[in-house]
DOSE-668277 format. One record per residue (C-alpha): x negated, y, z negated; residue number from 0; chain. Coordinates in Angstrom, 1 decimal, always signed. Layout:
N
<nuza px="X" py="Y" pz="Z" i="NUM" ch="A"/>
...
//
This chain:
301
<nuza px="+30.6" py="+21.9" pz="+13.9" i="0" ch="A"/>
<nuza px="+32.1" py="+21.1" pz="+10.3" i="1" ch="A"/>
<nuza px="+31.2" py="+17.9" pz="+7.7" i="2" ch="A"/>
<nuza px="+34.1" py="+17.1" pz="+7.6" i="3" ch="A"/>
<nuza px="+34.4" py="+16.5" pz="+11.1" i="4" ch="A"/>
<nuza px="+31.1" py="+14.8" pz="+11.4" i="5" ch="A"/>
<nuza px="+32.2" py="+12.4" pz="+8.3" i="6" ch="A"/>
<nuza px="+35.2" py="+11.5" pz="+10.2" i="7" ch="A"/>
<nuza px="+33.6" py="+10.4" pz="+13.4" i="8" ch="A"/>
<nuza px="+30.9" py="+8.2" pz="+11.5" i="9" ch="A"/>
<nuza px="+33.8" py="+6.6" pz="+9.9" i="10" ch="A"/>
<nuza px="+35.6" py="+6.3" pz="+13.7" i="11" ch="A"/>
<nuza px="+32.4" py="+5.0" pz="+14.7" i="12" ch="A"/>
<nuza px="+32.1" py="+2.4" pz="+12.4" i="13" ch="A"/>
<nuza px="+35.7" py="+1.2" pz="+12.1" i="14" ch="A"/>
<nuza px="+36.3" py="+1.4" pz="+16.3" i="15" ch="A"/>
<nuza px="+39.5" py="+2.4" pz="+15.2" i="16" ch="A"/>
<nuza px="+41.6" py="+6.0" pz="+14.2" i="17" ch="A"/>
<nuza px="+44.3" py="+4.8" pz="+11.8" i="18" ch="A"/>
<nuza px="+41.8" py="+2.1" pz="+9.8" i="19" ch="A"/>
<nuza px="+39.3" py="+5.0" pz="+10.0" i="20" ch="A"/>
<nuza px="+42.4" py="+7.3" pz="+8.3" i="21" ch="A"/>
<nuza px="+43.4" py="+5.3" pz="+6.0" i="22" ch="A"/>
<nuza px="+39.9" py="+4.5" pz="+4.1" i="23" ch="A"/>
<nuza px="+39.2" py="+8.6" pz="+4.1" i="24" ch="A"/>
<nuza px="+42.4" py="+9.3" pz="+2.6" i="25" ch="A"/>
<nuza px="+43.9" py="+11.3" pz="+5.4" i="26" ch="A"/>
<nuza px="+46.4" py="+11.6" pz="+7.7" i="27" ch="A"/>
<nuza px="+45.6" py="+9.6" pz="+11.7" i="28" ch="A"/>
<nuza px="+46.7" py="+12.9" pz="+13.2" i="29" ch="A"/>
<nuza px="+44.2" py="+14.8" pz="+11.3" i="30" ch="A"/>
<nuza px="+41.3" py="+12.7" pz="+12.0" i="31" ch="A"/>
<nuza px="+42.1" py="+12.4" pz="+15.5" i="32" ch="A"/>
<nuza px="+42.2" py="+16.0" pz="+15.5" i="33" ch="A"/>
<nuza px="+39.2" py="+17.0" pz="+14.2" i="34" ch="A"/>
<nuza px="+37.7" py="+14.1" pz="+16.7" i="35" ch="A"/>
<nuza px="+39.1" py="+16.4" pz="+19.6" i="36" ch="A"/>
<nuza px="+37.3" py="+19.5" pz="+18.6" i="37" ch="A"/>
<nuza px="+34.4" py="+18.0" pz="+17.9" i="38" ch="A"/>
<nuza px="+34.6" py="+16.6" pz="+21.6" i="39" ch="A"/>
<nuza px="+35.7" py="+20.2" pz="+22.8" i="40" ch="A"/>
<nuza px="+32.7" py="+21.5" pz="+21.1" i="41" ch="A"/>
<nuza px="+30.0" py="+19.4" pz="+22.0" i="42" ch="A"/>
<nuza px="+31.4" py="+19.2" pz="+25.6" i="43" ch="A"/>
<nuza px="+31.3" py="+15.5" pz="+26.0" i="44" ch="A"/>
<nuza px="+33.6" py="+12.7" pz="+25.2" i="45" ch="A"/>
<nuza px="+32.3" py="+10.8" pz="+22.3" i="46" ch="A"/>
<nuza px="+34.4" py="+7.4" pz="+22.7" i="47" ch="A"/>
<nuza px="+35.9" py="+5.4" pz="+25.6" i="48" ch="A"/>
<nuza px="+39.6" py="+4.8" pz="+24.1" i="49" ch="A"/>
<nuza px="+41.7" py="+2.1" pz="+25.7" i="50" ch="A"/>
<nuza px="+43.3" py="-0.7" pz="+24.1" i="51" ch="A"/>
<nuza px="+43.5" py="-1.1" pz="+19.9" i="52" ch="A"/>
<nuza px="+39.9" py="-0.3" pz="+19.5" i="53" ch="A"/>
<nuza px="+37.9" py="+2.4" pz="+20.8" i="54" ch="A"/>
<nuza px="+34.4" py="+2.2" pz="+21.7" i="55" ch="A"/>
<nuza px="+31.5" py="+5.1" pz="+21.7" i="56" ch="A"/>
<nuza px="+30.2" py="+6.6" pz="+24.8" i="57" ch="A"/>
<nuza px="+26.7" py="+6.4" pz="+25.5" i="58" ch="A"/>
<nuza px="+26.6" py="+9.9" pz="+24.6" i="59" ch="A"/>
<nuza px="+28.4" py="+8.7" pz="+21.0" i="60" ch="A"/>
<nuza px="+25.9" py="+6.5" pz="+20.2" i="61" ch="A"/>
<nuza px="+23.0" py="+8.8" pz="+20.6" i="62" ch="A"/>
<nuza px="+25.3" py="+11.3" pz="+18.7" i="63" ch="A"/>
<nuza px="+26.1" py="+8.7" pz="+15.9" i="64" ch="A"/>
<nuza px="+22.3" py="+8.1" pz="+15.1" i="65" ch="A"/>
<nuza px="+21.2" py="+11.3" pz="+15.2" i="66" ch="A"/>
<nuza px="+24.6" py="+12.8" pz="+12.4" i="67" ch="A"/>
<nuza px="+23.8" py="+9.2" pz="+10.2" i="68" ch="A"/>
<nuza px="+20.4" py="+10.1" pz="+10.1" i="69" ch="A"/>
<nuza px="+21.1" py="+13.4" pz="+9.3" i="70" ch="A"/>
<nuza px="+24.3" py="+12.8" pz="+6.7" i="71" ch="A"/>
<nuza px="+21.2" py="+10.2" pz="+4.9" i="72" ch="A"/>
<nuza px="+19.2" py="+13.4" pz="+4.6" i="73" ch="A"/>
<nuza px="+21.6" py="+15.5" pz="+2.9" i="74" ch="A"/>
<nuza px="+23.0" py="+12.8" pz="+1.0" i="75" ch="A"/>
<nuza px="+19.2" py="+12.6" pz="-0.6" i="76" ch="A"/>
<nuza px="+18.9" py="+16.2" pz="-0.8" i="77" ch="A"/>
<nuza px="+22.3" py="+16.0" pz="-3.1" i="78" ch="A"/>
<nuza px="+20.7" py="+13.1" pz="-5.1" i="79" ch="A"/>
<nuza px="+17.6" py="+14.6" pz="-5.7" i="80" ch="A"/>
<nuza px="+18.5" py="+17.8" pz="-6.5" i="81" ch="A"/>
<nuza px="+20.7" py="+16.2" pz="-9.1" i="82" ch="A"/>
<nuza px="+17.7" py="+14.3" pz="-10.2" i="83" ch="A"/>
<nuza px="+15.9" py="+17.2" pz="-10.8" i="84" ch="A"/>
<nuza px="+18.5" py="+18.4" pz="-13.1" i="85" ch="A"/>
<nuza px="+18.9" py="+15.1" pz="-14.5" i="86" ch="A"/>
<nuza px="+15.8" py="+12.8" pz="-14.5" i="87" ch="A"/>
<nuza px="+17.4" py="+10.1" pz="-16.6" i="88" ch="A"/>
<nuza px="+20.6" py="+9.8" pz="-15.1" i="89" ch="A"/>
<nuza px="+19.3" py="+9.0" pz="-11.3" i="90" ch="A"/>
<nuza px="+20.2" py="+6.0" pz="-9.3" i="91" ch="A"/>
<nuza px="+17.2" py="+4.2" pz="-7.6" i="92" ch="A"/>
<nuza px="+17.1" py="+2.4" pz="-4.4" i="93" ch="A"/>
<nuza px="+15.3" py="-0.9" pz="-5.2" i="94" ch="A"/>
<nuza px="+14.4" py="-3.4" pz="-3.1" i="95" ch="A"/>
<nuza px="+13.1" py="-7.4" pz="-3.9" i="96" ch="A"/>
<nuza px="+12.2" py="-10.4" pz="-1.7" i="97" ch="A"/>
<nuza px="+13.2" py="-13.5" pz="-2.6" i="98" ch="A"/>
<nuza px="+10.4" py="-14.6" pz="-4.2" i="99" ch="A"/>
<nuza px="+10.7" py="-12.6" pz="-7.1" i="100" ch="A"/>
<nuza px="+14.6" py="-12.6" pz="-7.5" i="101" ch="A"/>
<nuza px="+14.7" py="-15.2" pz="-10.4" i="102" ch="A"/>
<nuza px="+12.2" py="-13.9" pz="-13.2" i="103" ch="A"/>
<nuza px="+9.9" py="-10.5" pz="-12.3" i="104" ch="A"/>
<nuza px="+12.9" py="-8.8" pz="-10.9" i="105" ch="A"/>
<nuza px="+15.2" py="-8.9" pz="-14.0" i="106" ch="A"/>
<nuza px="+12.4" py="-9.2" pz="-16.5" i="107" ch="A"/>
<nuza px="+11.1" py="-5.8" pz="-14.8" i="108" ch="A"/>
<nuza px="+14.4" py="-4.0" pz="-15.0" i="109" ch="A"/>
<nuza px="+15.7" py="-5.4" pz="-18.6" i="110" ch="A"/>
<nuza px="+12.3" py="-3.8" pz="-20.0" i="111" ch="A"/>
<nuza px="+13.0" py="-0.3" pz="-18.0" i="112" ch="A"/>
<nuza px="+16.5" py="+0.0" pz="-19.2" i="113" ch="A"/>
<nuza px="+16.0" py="-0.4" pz="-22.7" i="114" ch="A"/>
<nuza px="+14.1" py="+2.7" pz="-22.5" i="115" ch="A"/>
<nuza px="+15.9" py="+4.1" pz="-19.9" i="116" ch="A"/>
<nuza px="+19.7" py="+3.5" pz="-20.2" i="117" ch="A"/>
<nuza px="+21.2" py="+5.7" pz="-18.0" i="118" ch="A"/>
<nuza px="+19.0" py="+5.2" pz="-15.1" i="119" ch="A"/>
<nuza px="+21.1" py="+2.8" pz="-12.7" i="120" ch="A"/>
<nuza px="+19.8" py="+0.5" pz="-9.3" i="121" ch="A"/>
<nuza px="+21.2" py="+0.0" pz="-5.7" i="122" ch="A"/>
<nuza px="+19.6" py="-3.5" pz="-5.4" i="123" ch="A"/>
<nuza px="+18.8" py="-5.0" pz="-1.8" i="124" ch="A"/>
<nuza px="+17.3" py="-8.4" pz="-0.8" i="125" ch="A"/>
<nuza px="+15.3" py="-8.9" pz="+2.0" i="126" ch="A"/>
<nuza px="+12.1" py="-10.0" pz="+3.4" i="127" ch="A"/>
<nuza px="+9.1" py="-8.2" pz="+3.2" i="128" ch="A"/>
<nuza px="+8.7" py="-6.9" pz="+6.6" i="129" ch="A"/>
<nuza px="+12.6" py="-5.7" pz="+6.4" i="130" ch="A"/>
<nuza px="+12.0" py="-3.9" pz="+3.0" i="131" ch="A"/>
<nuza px="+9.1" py="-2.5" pz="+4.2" i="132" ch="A"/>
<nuza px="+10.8" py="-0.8" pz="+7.1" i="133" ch="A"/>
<nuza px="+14.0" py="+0.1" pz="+5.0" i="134" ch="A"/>
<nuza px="+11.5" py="+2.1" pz="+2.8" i="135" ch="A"/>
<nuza px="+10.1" py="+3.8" pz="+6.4" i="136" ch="A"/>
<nuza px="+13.5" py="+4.7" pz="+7.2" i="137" ch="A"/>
<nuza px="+14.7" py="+5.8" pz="+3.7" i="138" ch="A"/>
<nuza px="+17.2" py="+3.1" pz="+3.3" i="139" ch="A"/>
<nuza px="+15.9" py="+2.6" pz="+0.0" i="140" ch="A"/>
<nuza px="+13.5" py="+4.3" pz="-2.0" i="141" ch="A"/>
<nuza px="+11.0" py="+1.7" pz="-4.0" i="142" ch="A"/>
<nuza px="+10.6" py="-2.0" pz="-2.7" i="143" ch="A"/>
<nuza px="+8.6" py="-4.7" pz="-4.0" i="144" ch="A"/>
<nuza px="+6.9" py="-6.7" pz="-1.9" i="145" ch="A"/>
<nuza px="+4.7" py="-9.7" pz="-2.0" i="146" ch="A"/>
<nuza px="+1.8" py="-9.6" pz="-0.3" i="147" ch="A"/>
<nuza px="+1.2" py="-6.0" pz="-0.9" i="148" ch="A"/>
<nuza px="+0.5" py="-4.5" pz="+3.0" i="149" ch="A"/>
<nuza px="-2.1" py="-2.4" pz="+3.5" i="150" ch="A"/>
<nuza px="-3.0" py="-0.1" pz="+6.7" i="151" ch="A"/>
<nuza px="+0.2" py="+1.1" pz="+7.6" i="152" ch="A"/>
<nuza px="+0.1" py="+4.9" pz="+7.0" i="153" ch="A"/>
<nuza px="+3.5" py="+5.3" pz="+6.4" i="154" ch="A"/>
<nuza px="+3.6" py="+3.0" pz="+3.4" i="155" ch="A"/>
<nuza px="+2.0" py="+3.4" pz="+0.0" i="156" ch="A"/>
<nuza px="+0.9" py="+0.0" pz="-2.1" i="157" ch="A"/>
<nuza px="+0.6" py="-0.6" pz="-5.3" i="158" ch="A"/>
<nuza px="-0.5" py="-3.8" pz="-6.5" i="159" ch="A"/>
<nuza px="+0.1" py="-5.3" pz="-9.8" i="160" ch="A"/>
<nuza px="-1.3" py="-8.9" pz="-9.9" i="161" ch="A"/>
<nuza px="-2.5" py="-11.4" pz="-7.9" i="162" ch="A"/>
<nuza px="-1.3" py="-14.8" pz="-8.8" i="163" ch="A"/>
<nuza px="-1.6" py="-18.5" pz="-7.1" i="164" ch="A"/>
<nuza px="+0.0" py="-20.5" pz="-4.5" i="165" ch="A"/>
<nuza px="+0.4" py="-24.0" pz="-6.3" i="166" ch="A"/>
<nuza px="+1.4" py="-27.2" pz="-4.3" i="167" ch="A"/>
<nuza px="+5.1" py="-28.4" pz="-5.4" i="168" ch="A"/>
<nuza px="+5.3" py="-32.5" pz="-5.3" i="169" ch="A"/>
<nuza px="+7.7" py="-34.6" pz="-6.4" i="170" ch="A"/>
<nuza px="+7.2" py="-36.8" pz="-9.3" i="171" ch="A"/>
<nuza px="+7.7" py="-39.7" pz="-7.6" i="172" ch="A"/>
<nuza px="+4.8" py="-38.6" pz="-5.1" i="173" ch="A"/>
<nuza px="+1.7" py="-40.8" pz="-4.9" i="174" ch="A"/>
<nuza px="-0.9" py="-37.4" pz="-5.8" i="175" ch="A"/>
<nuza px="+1.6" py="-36.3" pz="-8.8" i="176" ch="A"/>
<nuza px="-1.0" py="-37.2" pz="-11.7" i="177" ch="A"/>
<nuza px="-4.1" py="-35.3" pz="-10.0" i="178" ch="A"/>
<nuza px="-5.2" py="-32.9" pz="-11.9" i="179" ch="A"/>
<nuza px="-5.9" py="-30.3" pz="-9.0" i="180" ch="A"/>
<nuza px="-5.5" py="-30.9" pz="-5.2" i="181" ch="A"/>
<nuza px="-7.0" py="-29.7" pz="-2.6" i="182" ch="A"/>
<nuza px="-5.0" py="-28.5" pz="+0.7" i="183" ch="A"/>
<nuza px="-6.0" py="-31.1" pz="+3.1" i="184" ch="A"/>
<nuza px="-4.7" py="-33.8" pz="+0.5" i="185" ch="A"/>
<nuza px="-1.1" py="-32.7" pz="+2.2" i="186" ch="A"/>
<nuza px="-1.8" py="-32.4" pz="+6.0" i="187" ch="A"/>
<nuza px="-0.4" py="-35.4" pz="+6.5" i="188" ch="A"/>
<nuza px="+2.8" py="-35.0" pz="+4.5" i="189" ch="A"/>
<nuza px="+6.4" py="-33.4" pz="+5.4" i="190" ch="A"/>
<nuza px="+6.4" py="-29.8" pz="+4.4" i="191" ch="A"/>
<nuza px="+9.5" py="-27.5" pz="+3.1" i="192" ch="A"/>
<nuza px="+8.9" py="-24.0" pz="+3.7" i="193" ch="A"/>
<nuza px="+10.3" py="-20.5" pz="+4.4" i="194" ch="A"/>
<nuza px="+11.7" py="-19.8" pz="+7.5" i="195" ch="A"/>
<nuza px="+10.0" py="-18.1" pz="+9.7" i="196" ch="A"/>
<nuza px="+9.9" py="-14.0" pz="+8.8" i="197" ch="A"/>
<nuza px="+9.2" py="-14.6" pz="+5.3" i="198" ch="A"/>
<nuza px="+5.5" py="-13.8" pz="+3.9" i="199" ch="A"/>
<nuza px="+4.8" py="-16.8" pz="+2.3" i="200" ch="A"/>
<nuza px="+5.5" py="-19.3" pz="+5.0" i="201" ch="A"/>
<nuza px="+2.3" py="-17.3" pz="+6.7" i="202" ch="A"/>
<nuza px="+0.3" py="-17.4" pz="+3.6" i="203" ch="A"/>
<nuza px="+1.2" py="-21.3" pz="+3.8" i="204" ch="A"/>
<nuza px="+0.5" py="-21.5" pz="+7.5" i="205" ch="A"/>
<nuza px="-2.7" py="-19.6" pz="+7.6" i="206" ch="A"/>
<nuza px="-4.1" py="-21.9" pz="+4.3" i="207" ch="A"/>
<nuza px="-3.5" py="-25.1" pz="+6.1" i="208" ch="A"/>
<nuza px="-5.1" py="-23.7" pz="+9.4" i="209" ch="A"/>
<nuza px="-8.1" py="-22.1" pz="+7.4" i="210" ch="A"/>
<nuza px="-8.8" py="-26.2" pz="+6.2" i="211" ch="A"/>
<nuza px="-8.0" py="-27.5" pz="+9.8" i="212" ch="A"/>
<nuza px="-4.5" py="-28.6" pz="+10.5" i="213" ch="A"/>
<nuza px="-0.8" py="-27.4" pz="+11.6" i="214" ch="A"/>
<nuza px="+2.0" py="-28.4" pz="+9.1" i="215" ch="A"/>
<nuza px="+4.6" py="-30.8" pz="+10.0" i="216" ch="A"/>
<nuza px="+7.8" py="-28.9" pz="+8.8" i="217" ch="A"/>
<nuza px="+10.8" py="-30.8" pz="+7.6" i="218" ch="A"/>
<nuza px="+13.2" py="-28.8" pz="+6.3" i="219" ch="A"/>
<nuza px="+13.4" py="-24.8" pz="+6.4" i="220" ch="A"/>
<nuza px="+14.9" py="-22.6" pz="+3.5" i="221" ch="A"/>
<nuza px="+15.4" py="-19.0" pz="+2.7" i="222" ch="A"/>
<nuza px="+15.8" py="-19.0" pz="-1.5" i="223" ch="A"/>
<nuza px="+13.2" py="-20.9" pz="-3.8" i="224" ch="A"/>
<nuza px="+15.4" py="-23.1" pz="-5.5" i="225" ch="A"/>
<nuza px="+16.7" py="-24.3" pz="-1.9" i="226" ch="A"/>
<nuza px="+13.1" py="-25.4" pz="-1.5" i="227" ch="A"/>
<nuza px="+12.5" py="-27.0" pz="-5.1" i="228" ch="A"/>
<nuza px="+15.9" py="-29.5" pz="-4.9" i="229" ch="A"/>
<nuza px="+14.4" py="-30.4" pz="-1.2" i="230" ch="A"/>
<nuza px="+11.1" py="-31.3" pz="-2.8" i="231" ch="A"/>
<nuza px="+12.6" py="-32.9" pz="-5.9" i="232" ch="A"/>
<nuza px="+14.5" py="-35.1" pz="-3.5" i="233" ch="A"/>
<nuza px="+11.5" py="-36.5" pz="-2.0" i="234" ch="A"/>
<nuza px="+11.8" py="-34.9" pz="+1.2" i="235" ch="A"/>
<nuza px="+8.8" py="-33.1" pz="+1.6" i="236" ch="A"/>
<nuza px="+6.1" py="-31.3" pz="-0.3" i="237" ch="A"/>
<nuza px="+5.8" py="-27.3" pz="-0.7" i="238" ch="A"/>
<nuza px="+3.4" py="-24.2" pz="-1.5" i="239" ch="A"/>
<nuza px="+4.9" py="-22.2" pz="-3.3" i="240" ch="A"/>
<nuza px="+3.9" py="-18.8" pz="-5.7" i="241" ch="A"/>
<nuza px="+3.3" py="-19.8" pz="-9.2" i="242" ch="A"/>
<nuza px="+5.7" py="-17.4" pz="-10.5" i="243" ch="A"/>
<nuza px="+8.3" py="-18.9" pz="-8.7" i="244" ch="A"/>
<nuza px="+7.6" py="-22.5" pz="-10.5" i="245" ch="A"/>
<nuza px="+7.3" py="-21.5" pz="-14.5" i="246" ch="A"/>
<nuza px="+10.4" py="-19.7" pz="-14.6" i="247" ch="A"/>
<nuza px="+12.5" py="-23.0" pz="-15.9" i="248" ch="A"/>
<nuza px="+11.7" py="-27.2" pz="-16.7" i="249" ch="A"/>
<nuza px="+11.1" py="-29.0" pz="-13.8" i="250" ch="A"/>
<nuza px="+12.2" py="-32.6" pz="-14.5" i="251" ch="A"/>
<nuza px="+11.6" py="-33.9" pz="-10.6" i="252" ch="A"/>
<nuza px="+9.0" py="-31.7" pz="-9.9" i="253" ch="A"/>
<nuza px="+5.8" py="-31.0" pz="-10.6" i="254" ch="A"/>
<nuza px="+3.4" py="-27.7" pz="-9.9" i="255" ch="A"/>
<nuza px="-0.4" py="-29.0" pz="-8.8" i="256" ch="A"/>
<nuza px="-3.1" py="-26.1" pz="-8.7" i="257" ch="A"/>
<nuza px="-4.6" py="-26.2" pz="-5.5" i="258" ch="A"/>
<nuza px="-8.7" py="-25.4" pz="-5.7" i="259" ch="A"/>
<nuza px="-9.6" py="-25.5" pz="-2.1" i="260" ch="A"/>
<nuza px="-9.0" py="-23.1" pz="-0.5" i="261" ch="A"/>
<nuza px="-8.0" py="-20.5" pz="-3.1" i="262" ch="A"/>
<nuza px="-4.5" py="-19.7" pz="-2.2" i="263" ch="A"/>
<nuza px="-3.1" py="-16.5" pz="-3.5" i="264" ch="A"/>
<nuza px="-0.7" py="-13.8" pz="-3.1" i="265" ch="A"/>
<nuza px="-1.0" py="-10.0" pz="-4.4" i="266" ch="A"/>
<nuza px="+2.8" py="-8.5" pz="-5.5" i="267" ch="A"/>
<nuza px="+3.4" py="-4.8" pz="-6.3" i="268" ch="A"/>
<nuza px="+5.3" py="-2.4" pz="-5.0" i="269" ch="A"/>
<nuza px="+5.6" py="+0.4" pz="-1.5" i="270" ch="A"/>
<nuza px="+6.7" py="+3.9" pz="-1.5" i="271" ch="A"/>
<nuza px="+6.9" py="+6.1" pz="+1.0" i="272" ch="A"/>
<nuza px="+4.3" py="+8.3" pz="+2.1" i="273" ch="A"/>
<nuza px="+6.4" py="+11.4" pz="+3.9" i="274" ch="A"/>
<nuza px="+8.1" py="+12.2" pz="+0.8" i="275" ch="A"/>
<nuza px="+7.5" py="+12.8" pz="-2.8" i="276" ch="A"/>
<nuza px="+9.1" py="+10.5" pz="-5.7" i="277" ch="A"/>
<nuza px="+12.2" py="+12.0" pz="-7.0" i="278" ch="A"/>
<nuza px="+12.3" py="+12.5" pz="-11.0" i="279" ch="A"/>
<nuza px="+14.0" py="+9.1" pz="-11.8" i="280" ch="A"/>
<nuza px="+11.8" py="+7.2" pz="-8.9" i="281" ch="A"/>
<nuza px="+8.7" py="+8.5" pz="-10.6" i="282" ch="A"/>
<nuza px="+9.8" py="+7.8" pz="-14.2" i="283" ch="A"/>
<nuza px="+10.2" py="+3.9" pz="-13.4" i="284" ch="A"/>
<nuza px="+6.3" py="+4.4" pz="-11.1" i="285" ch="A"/>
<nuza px="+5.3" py="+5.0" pz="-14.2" i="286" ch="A"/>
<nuza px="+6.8" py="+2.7" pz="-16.2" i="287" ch="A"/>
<nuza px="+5.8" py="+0.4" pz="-13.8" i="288" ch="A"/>
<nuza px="+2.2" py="+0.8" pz="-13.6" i="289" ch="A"/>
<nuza px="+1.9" py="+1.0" pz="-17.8" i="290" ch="A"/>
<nuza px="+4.2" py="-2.4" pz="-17.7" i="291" ch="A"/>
<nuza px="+1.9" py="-4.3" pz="-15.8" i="292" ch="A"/>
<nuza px="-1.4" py="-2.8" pz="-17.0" i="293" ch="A"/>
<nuza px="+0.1" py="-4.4" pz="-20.5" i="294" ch="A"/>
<nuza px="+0.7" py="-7.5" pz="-19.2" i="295" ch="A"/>
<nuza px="-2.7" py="-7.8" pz="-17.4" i="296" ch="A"/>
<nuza px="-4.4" py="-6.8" pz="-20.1" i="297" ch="A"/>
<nuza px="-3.3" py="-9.4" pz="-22.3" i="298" ch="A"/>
<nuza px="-3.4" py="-12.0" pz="-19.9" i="299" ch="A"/>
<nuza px="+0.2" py="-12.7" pz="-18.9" i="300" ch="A"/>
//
């Protein structure tokens, strides 16, 4: 069994089709089907069902496919990090960020690191917390952060940073605008505008308004912040949202209200994995990360 020909039959496999498969590796149709038939010859099964424009894996193919994907991931990191190793400051890092923190720690975070660290370069993925989480498990990506940090989960290592609070977003035109604080029970008979479900802080919301004694009535569902604050600013619901979502710009039809009771908050850090070590690029920005924040805790931001 050859690379090469497990290579081609990922691409096969992904494509459901020889000549596209061919033409994005660079090689001739013949050749790829080719090596396809060995392969076949040599593992003594028939890896796809072909018929028609597209073919279609086998059960057998399938099983085959995620076992060689997993495998190609593995050497694909071995490659990296041994490069790493040689290279520390010329690594690429596998970062992932929810939504939540897309518009100011995310960019203010990397800006920072690659002014000291120029030729380290990201993958970036967006996703929700519990999908981050798991493509760190599965070594889709190698560093996510995550808000709330999870703890208890033995494959996951967290890191938390800061804790910061939940305010209450209301329009200006809305009757409790000028209070000085609110507290959550203030709201439980207004419209809300939250998350969708999956997303972390539509729980944090959920389990806040619960913990005072009443279910939400949800008007309108989002999955990006700024979504959420035009819905609000339009008068069409109130939201909780993380206060680091809210200072990042002017808000001329909104306005941020602390909320005192109860104490709504959210922790954010990061997750690594726990069945590997850090490469040398990965651990460079851990530690730039941990000094970063100590800085900014310390004096008071």
């Amino acid at each position: 069994m050859e690379l090469r020909q497990i290579k081609y039959f990922i691409k096969v496999a992904e494509l459901e089709h020889v000549s596209e498969a061919a033409a994005e590796l660079h090689v001739a149709q013949s050749a790829v089907s080719r090596q396809i038939a060995n392969l076949e010859d040599e593992l003594g099964v028939k890896l796809f069902i072909r018929g028609g424009r597209r073919i279609r894996l086998t059960p057998v193919g399938e099983i085959f496919l995620e076992r060689v994907k997993s495998a190609m991931n593995e050497l694909e990191k071995a490659e990296r990090e041994i490069y790493e190793f040689l290279n520390p400051e010329s690594g690429t890092i596998r970062l992932g960020f929810p939504t939540s923190l897309a518009a100011k720690t995310l960019p203010n975070v990397i800006s920072a690191f690659r002014k000291e660290h120029p030729q380290i370069g990201f993958q970036l993925q967006q996703g929700t917390v519990n999908e981050l989480t798991e493509a760190v498990i599965q070594g889709h990506i190698d560093i996510a952060f995550v808000s709330p940090v999870p703890s208890g989960q033995p494959q996951l290592q967290g890191h938390v940073f800061f804790t910061e609070k939940m305010m209450a977003l209301l329009s200006k035109q809305h009757e409790l605008v000028n209070e000085p604080y609110l507290r959550l029970d203030q709201l439980r008979h207004e419209p809300f505008v939250l998350f969708r479900q999956g997303y972390i802080i539509r729980d944090i919301v959920m389990k806040a308004c619960s913990q005072v004694g009443f279910q939400p009535r949800i008007a309108f569902e989002g999955e990006d912040v700024d979504t959420i604050k035009g819905l609000v600013s339009a008068g069409l619901g109130v939201s909780v949202l993380p206060e680091i979502t809210l200072n990042d710009m002017p808000m001329r039809d909104t306005k941020a209200i602390e909320i005192v009771e109860p104490d709504v908050t959210r922790t954010v850090g990061i997750v690594l994995p726990t069945n590997r070590s850090l490469a040398p690029s990965e651990k460079v920005f851990f530690d730039f990360l941990e000094t970063y924040y100590n800085k900014l805790n310390q004096f008071g931001y």
